[in-house]
C-alpha positions as CSV (number, residue, x, y, z in Angstrom):
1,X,4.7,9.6,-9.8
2,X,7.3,12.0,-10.6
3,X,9.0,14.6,-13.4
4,X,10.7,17.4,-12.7
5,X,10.5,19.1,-16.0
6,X,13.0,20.9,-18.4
7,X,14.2,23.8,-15.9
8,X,12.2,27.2,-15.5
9,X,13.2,29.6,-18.3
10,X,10.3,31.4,-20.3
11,X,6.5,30.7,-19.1
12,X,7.5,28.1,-16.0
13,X,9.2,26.1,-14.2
14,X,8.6,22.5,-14.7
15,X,11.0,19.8,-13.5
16,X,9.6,16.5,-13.7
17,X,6.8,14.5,-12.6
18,X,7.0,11.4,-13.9
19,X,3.2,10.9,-14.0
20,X,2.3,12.2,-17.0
21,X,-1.2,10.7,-16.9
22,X,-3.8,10.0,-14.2
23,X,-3.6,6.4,-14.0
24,X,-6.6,4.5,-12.0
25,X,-5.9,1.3,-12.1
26,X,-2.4,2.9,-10.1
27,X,-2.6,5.1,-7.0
28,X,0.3,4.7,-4.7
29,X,0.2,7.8,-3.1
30,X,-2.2,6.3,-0.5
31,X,0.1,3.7,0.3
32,X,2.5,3.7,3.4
33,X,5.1,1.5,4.4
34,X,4.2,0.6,8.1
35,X,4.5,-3.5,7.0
36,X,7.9,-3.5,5.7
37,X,10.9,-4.7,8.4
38,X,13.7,-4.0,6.4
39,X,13.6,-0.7,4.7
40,X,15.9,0.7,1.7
41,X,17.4,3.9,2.1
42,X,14.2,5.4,0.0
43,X,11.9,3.9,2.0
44,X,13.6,5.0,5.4
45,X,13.9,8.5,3.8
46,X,10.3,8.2,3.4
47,X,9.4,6.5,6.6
48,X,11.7,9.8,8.4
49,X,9.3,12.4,6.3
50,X,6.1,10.5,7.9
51,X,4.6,8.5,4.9
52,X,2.8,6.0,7.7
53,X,0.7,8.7,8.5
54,X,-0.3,9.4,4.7
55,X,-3.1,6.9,4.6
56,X,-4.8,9.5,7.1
57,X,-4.3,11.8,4.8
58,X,-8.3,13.6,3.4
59,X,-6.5,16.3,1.7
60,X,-3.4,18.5,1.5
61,X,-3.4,22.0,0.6
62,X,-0.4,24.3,-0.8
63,X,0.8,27.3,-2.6
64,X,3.8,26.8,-4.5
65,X,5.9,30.0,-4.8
66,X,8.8,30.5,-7.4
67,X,10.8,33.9,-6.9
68,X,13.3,34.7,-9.6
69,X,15.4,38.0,-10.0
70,X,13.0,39.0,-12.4
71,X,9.7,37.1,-12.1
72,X,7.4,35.5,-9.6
73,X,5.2,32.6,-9.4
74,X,2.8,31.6,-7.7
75,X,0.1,28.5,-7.6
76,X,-2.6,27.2,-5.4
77,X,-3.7,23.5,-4.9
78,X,-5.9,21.7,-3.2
79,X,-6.3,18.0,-3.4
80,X,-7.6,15.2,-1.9
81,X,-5.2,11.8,-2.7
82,X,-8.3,9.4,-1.3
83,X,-10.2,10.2,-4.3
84,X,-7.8,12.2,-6.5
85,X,-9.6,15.5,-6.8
86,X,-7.9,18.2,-7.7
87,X,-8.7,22.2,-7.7
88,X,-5.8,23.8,-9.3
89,X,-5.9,27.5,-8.5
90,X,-3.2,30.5,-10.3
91,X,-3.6,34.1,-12.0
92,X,-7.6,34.1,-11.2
93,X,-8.6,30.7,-12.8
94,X,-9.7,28.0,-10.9
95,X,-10.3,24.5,-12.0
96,X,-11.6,21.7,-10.9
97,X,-10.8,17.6,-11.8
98,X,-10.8,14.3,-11.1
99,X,-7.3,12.5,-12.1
100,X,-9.3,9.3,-12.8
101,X,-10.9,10.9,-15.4
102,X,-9.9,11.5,-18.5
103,X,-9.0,15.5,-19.1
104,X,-9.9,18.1,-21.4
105,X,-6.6,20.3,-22.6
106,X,-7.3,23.2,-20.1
107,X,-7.0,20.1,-16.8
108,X,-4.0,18.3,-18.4
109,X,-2.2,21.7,-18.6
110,X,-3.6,22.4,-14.6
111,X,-2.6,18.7,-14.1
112,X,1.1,19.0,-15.3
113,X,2.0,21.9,-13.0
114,X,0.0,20.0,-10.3
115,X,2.4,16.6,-10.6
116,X,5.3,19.2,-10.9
117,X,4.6,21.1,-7.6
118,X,3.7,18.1,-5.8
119,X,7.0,16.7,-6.6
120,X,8.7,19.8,-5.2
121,X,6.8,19.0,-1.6
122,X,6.6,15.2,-1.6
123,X,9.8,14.1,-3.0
124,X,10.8,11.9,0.1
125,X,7.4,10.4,-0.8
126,X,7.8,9.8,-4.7
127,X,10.9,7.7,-3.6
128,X,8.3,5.0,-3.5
129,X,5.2,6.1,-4.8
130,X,6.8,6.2,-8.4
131,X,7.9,2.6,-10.2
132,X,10.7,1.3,-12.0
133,X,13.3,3.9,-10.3
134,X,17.1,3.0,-10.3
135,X,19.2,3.8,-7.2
136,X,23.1,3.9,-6.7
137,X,24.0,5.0,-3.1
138,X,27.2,7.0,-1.2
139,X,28.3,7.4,2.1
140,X,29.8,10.4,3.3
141,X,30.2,12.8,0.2
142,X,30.9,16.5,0.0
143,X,27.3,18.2,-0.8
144,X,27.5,21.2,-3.2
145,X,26.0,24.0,-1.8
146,X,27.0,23.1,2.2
147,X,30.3,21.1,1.6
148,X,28.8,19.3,4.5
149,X,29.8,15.5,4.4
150,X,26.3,13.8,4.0
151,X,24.9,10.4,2.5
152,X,24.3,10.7,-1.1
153,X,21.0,9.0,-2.8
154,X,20.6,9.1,-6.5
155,X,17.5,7.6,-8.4
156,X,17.4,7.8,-12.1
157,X,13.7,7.8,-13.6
158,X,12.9,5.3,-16.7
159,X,13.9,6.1,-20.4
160,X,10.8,6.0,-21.3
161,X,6.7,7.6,-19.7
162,X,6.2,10.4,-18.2
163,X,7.4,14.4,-19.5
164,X,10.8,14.1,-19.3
165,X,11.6,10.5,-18.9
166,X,15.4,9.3,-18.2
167,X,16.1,12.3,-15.5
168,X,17.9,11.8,-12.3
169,X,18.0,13.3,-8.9
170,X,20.3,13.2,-6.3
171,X,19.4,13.5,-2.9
172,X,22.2,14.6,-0.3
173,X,20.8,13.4,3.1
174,X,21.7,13.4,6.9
175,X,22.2,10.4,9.5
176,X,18.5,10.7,10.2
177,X,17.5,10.6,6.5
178,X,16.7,14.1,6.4
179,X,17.2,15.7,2.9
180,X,19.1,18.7,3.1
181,X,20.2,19.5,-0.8
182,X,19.2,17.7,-4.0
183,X,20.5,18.1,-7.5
184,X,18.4,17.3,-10.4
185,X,20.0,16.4,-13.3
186,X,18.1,16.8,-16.7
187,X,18.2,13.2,-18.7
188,X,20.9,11.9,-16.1
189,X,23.5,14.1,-17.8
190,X,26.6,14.4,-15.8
191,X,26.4,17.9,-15.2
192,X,23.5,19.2,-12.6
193,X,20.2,21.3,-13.8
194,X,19.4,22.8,-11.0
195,X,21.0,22.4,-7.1
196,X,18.8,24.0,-4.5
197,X,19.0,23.3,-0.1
198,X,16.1,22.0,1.5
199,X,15.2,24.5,4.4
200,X,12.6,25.0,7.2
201,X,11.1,21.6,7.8
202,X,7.7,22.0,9.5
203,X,5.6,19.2,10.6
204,X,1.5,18.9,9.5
205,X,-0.4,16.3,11.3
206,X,2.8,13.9,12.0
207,X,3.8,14.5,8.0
208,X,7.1,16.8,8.0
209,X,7.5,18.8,4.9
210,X,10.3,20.8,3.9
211,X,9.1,24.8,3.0
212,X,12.0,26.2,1.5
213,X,14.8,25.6,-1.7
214,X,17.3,28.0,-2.5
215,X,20.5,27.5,-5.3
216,X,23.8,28.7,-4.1
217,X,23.4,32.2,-5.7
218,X,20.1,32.8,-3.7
219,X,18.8,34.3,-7.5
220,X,16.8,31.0,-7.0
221,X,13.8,31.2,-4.3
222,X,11.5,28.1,-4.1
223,X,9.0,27.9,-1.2
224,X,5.3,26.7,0.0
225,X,2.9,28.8,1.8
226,X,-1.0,27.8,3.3
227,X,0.5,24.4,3.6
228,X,-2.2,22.4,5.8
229,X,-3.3,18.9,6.5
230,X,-6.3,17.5,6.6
């Protein structure tokens, strides 16, 4: 589900991910929304990303990359949603879980920067995957980094569950439900965390997932590499 964590500063960068623990009795990320004939604006975000194609998913693969003026970052995934496996892979370790099971302190901290990253690629996805989500919707606003007039999506996470419950994004997207900027904004305080684009939309096996985030100073480089799907 989602969280998209206090912002970067010191060790990492987490922002959010609501799902703080593996949940099995809960595992919406192999659903799709093929049934549904009328769609919400999350859902039609979602359905423009490719989410009826996820249930074909076996496994994804990723490399999260964070490039600041003075540090870089860099972790490695592979996981398989079907069955929830996870191999977590970052400054030579390498581990290995199952997010049905319960964790031992060295996979919960590999599972937090997992739900993170994830959130960073699959946001259109979490629109639905995640529960309890309030939305408020605009039409033609003026998007911060672009000033381009786009559609403005907000969803504001629970007050309570997860890392850093109460948070709210806000997602600035075109006539085709494309996400082009987001804002996240820690606790759903007025001012924005963190504003970053969404560039260089590839597609993987009829799933399109945006590469690329930058801020409006560039000091702020967020992108995916290996990306495949299987």
């Amino acid at each position: 589900m989602r969280k998209i964590f206090s912002i970067l500063l010191i060790s990492t960068l987490f922002l959010g991910c609501k799902d703080a623990k593996p949940n099995p009795e809960n595992t919406p990320e192999t659903d799709s929304i093929e049934n549904v004939t009328t769609l919400s604006t999350a859902q039609s975000i979602a359905k423009a990303y490719g989410i009826d194609q996820w249930s074909k998913v076996e496994e994804l693969n990723f490399t999260f990359n964070l490039e600041l003026p003075n540090r870089r970052l860099e972790r490695s995934y592979r996981w398989k949603p079907k069955t929830n496996e996870v191999t977590y892979m970052a400054s030579g370790d390498t581990i290995q879980y199952n997010r049905m099971n319960a964790l031992d302190s060295l996979q919960m901290a590999a599972d937090q920067r997992f739900i993170n990253d994830k959130y960073w690629l699959l946001a259109p996805f979490q629109l639905v995957w995640d529960e309890n989500l309030t939305f408020t919707e605009q039409s033609q606003v003026i998007a911060p980094i672009s000033k381009d007039s786009l559609h403005l999506l907000t969803a504001v996470y629970p007050n309570v569950g997860g890392y850093t419950p109460g948070d709210a994004y806000d997602f600035y997207y075109n006539d085709d439900y494309i996400i082009k900027e987001w804002a996240y904004r820690a606790g759903n305080q007025q001012e924005p965390s963190l504003i970053t684009t969404w560039e260089d939309i590839q597609e993987y096996s009829e799933v399109k997932l945006t590469q690329g985030r930058k801020d409006s100073t560039q000091n702020f480089h967020l992108h995916f590499t290996n990306l495949s799907i299987h």
